[in-house]
ZAMARGU-4260 file (C-alpha; in steps of 0.2 Angstrom, whole numbers, plus 5000, padded with zeros to 4 digits):
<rodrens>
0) 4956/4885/4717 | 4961/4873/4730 | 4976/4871/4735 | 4981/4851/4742 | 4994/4853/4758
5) 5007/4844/4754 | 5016/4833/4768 | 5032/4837/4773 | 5036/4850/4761 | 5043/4867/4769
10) 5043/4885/4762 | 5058/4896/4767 | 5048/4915/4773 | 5057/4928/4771 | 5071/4934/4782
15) 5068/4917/4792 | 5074/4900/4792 | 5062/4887/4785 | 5054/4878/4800 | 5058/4860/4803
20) 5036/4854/4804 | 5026/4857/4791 | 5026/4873/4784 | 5021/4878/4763 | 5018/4895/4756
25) 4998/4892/4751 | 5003/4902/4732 | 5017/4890/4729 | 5003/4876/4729 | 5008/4858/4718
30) 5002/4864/4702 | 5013/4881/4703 | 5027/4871/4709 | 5026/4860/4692 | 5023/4874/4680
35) 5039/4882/4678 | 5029/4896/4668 | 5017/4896/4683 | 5012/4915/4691 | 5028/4921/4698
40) 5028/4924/4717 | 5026/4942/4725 | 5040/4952/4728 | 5033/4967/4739 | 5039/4958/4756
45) 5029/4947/4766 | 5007/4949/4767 | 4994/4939/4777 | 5003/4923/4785 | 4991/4910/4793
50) 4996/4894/4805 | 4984/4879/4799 | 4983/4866/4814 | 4973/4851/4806 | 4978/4830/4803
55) 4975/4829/4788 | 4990/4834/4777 | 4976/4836/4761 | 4967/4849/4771 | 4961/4859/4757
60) 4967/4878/4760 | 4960/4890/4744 | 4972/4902/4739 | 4969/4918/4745 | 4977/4937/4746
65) 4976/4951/4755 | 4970/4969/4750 | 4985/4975/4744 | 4985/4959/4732 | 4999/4950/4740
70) 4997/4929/4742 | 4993/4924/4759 | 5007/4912/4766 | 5002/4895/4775 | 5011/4888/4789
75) 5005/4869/4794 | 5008/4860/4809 | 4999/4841/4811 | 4997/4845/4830 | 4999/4857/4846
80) 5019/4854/4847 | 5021/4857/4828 | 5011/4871/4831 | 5019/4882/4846 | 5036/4880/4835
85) 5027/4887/4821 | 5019/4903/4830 | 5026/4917/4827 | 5023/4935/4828 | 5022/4937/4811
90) 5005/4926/4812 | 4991/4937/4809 | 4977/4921/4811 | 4976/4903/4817 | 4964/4890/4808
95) 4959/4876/4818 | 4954/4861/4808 | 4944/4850/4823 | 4943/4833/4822 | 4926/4826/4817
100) 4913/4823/4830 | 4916/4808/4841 | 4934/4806/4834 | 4947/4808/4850 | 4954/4824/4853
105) 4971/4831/4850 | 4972/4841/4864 | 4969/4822/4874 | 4986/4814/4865 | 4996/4831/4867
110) 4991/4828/4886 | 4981/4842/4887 | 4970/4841/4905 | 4952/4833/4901 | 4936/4842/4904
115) 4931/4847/4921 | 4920/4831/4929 | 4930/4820/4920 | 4924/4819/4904 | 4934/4821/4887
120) 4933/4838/4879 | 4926/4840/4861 | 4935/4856/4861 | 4951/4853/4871 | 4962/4856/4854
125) 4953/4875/4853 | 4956/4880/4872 | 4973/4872/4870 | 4977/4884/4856 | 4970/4900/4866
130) 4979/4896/4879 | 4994/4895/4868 | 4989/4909/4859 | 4978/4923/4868 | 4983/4939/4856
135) 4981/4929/4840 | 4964/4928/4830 | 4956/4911/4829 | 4944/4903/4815 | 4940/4884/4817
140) 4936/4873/4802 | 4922/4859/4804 | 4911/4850/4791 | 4892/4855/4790 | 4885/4842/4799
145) 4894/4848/4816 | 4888/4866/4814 | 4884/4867/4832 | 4899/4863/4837 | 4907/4876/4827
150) 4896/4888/4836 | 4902/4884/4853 | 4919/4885/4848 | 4914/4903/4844 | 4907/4903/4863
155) 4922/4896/4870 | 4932/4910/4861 | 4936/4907/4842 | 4933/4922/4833 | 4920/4912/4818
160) 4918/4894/4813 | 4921/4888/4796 | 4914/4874/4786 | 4928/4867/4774 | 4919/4859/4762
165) 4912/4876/4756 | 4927/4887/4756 | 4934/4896/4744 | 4946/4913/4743 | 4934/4926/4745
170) 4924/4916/4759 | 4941/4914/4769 | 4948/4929/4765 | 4933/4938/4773 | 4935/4929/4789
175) 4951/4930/4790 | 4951/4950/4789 | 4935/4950/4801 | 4945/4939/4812 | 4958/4949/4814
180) 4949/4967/4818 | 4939/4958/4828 | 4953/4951/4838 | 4961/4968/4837 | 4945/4975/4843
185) 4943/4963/4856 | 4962/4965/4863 | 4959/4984/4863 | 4942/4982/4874 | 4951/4972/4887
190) 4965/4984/4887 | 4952/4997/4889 | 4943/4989/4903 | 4959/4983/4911 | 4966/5002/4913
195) 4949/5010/4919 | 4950/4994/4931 | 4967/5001/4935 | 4961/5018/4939 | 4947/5011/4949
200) 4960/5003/4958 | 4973/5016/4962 | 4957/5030/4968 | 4954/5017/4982 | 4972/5016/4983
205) 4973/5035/4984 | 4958/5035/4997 | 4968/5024/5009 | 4985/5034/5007 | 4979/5051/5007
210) 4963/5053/5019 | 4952/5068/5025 | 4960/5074/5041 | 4949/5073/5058 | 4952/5088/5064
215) 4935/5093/5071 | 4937/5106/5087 | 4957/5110/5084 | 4961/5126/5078 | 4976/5120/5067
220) 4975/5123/5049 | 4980/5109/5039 | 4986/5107/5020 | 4994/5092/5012 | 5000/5089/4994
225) 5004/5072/4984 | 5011/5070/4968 | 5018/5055/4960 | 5038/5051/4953 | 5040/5052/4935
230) 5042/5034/4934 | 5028/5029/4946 | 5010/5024/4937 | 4999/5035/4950 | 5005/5028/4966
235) 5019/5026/4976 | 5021/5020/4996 | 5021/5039/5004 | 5004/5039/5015 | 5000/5053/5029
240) 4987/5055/5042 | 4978/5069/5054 | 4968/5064/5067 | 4962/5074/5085 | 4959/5063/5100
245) 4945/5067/5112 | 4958/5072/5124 | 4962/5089/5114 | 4979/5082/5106 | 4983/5082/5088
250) 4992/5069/5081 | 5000/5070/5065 | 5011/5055/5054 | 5019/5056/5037 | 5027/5039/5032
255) 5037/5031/5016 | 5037/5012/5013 | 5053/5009/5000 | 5049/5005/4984 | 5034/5011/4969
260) 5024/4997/4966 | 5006/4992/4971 | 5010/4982/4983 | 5021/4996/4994 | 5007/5009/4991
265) 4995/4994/5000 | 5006/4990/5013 | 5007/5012/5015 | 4985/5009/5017 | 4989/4997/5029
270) 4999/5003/5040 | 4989/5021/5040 | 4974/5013/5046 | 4982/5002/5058 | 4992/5021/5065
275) 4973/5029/5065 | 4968/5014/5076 | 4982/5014/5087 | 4979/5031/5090 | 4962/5033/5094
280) 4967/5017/5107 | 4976/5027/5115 | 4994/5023/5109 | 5009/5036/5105 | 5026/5036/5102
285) 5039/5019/5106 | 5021/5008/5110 | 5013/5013/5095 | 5029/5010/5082 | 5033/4993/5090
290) 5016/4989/5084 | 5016/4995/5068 | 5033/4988/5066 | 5025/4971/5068 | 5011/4973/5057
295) 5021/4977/5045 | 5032/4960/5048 | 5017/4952/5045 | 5011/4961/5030 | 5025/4963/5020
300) 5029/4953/5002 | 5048/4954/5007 | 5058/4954/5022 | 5069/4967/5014 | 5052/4979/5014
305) 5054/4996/5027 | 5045/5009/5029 | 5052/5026/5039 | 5039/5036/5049 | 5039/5052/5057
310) 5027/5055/5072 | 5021/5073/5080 | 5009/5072/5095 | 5003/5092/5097 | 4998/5096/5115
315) 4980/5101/5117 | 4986/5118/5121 | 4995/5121/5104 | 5010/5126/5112 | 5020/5109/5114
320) 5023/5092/5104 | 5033/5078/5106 | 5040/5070/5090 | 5046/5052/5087 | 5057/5049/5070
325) 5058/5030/5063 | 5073/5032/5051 | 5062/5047/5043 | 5069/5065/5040 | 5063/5078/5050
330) 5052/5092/5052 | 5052/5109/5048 | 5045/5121/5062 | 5045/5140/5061 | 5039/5150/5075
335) 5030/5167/5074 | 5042/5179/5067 | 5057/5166/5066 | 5065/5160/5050 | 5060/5142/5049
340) 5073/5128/5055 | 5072/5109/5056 | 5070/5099/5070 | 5082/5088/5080 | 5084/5072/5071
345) 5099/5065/5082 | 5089/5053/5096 | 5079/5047/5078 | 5077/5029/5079 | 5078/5016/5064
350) 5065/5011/5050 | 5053/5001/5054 | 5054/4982/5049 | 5074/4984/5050 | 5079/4981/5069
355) 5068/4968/5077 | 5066/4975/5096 | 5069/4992/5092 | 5066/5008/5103 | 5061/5026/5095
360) 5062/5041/5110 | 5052/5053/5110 | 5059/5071/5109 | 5049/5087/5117 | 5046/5102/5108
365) 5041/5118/5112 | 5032/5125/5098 | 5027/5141/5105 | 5008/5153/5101 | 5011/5154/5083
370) 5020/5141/5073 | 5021/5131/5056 | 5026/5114/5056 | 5031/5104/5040 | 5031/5087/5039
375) 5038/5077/5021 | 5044/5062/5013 | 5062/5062/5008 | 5055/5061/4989 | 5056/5080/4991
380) 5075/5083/4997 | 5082/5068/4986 | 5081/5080/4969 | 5095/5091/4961 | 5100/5107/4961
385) 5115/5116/4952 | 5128/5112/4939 | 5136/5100/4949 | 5120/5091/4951 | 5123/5089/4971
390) 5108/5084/4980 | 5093/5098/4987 | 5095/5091/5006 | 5085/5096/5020 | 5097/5114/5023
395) 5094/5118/5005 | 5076/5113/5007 | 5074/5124/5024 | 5083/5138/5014 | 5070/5137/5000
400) 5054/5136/5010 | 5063/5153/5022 | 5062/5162/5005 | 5043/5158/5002 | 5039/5162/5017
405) 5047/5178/5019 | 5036/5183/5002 | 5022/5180/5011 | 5018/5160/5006 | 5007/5152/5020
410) 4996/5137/5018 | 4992/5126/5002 | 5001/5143/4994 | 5016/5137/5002 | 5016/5120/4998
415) 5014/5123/4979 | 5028/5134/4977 | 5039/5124/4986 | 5036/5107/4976 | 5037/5117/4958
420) 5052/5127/4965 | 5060/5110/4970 | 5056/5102/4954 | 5060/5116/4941 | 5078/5114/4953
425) 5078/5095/4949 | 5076/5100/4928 | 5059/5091/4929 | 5048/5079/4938 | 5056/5072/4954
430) 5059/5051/4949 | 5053/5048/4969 | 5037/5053/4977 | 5033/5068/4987 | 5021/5072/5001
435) 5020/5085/5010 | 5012/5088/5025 | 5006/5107/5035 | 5000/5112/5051 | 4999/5129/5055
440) 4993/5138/5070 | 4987/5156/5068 | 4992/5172/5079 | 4986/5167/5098 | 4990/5181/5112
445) 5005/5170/5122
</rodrens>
C-alpha cells in the first residue's frame, strides 16, 4: 500500500521532541490516522527510521518493516535545511527523491556551489547530502525514464537508485537493508584502509626516529631500545642517532621533542637527519645545536614546541668525550670495575627552541679503556616507584641499572631489564616514551 505524505503533519518519535519540518511516522499513514479501529502501532521501541528529502509533499513512500517486524518510521524534509535538522543518529537511511531531468536543482537554491566549469549540477542535491551525511546510507528515487541518471548517482556515491513509480514494501525494504550493510561495509573498508595507511605511515616514522647506527671501523658496541607511552598510538617525538666520522670520532645524540603526536614524532625525523648532516659537515657541539636550534624555529607548528638533546662526541681513541646537554638529563657512564654514576649536568645548557641566542658548553670527559655510557629520554626517569608514589629520578635510576649490572647484565640484556624493572616500578606502562641508548667499550690493555 502506498502511503501519501502529508504536508505539514509531524509524528512525535520516541524519547524525542517532534521536529518543527516535516516529519510523519510512515505506519500512521492518512487512512490509519482516520480508522480509529486501524492496526495499532508497535510498542517494542523504535525499528528502521529513514529521512525522505523530496518536493513533493505526496511522494508516495510504501509502508515497509524491518526484520523483527517493526514499522519503519519516515522523517520528511522539502529541502537540505529541513533536512540537516532532521538528521539524526538514529537515521539508518536517506532517500533522495531528485528533481526530474532538466528541472533546477535544489542544491542550486539552497546555494550549494555549481559544477566545476561552471555548469549546473544534475546531481548537486546528492553530493550536497554526502557531504552532509558521509556515515549515513543513501538511495536516490528517480522515474524510469532518468535511469541513467540514477546510475551515476550510484557513481557519485549513493548506495542504489530507485524508480518510484515501481515501488513497493518488499522492493524498498530490500534496498534499504542492502544499503545500509553496504554502507556499513563500506565505512569499515575505509576504516581498514585508513589504519593499514596509518601503519604504513608510523614505520617511515619509526625509520626516521630510530635509524641503523654507522658504526663501520669503531670498536663500540651499540644497543638502543624504544617503546612507546601508554597513551601514545606508536610514536612519540623521542629520536637517537649513531654515527662514526672519517676522523675516528663517534658521535652519539639522543633527543625528546615535547609532546606525542605525529607532528612532534616528524619534527624528532627532522631534526635527526638535519644532526647526521651536521655532523658529517663537520660540526659539534655549540655550532651544531644553534643550528638545529634554528631548523627547528623553522619547522615547528607551534612556537611553544622544544625539543631537549643530549650530545656525546667519543674521541677516536675511545678513551675520551666531550658531551653537550640542551635541557636534556644526563648520561650514565660506568667505568671498568666502578659502579656506574651520572654525568655532570651543571654547565647543561637550555632546550632548544626556548632561548633565542643561546650557548651550550661543552664538558670533557675521561671515559677511560673500558666503560659503558648510557644515554635516555627522561620518559624513563619520570615513572613511579613506592607507596608514596614519589618519582624514579636519575639517583634511583643509576641505583637500579648498578644492580643489573652487578648481576652481570651488559648490552641489549641490560637494556631490557632496566625498562621492565622501571615499568613493573611504575605499576604498568610508563604514560611517556622511553629510549634508551648504549655504548659499550670492551676490556682494552690501558
Amino acid at each position: 500500500m502506498s502511503v501519501p505524505i502529508p504536508r505539514q503533519r509531524t509524528a512525535v518519535l520516541p524519547h524525542q521532541a517532534a521536529p518543527a519540518g516535516h516529519a510523519r511516522d510512515a505506519a500512521a499513514g492518512t487512512a490509519e490516522a482516520a480508522d480509529p479501529a486501524a492496526e495499532p502501532a508497535d510498542t517494542g521501541g523504535p525499528g528502521l527510521t529513514l529521512l525522505l528529502i523530496g518536493e513533493d509533499p505526496t511522494s508516495p513512500v510504501p509502508e515497509m518493516r524491518d526484520r523483527d517486524g517493526r514499522r519503519a518510521r519516515v522523517r520528511t524534509a522539502r529541502n537540505l535545511t529541513e533536512a540537516e535538522r532532521l538528521l539524526t543518529d538514529d537515521v539508518h537511511c536517506i532517500l533522495l527523491d531528485l528533481a526530474p531531468a532538466g528541472a533546477p536543482d535544489r542544491a542550486d537554491r539552497d546555494g550549494a556551489a555549481p559544477e566545476e566549469g561552471g555548469g549546473r549540477d544534475e546531481l548537486g542535491a546528492l553530493r550536497a547530502v554526502l557531504r552532509m551525511a558521509p556515515a549515513h546510507a543513501v538511495l536516490v528515487l528517480t522515474a524510469e525514464a532518468d535511469a541513467e541518471r540514477g546510475a551515476e548517482a550510484v557513481r557519485v556515491g549513493a548506495q542504489d537508485y530507485l524508480f518510484r513509480d515501481e515501488l513497493d514494501g518488499s522492493v524498498l525494504s530490500r534496498a534499504v537493508r542492502y544499503a545500509v550493510e553496504r554502507k556499513r561495509a563500506d565505512l569499515a573498508q575505509r576504516q581498514l584502509t585508513e589504519s593499514r595507511m596509518l601503519a604504513q605511515e608510523n614505520r617511515r616514522l619509526e625509520r626516521g626516529l630510530l635509524p641503523t647506527p654507522l658504526l663501520d671501523g669503531s670498536d663500540l658496541r651499540f644497543a638502543a631500545r624504544y617503546r612507546p607511552g601508554r597513551s601514545r598510538a606508536l610514536l612519540g617525538g623521542d629520536f637517537y642517532d649513531t654515527v662514526r666520522t672519517p676522523d675516528g670520532t663517534v658521535h652519539a645524540m639522543i633527543g625528546d621533542v615535547c609532546g606525542h603526536g605525529p607532528d612532534e614524532a616528524a619534527l624528532g625525523v627532522e631534526l635527526r637527519i638535519a644532526w647526521r648532516a651536521l655532523t658529517f659537515a663537520g660540526l659539534c657541539g655549540d655550532a651544531l645545536l644553534s643550528t638545529l636550534q634554528k631548523v627547528l624555529e623553522n619547522e615547528r607548528a607551534d612556537d611553544e614546541i622544544f625539543a631537549t638533546l643530549c650530545l656525546v662526541d667519543i674521541a677516536p681513541d675511545g678513551r675520551h668525550a666531550s658531551v653537550c646537554l640542551a635541557g636534556h638529563p644526563a648520561p650514565l657512564l660506568a667505568r671498568s670495575g666502578g659502579a656506574p654514576r651520572l654525568l655532570p649536568y651543571e654547565d647543561g645548557g637550555p632546550a632548544l627552541g626556548l632561548l633565542p641566542g643561546a650557548r651550550w658548553p661543552r664538558r670533557q670527559v675521561v671515559l677511560g679503556g673500558s666503560w659503558s655510557l648510557m644515554m635516555y629520554t627522561d620518559g624513563l626517569i619520570e615513572g613511579r616507584v613506592g607507596e608514596g608514589r614519589e618519582r624514579l629520578g636519575q639517583e634511583g635510576m643509576a641505583e637500579l641499572v648498578a644492580r643489573q649490572m652487578a648481576a652481570g647484565l651488559r648490552g641489549e640484556q641490560l637494556l631490557d631489564a632496566a625498562v621492565t624493572e622501571v615499568r613493573d616500578l611504575n605499576g604498568g606502562e610508563l604514560t611517556d616514551d622511553v629510549a634508551v641508548l648504549l655504548l659499550d667499550r670492551g676490556r682494552v690493555r690501558d
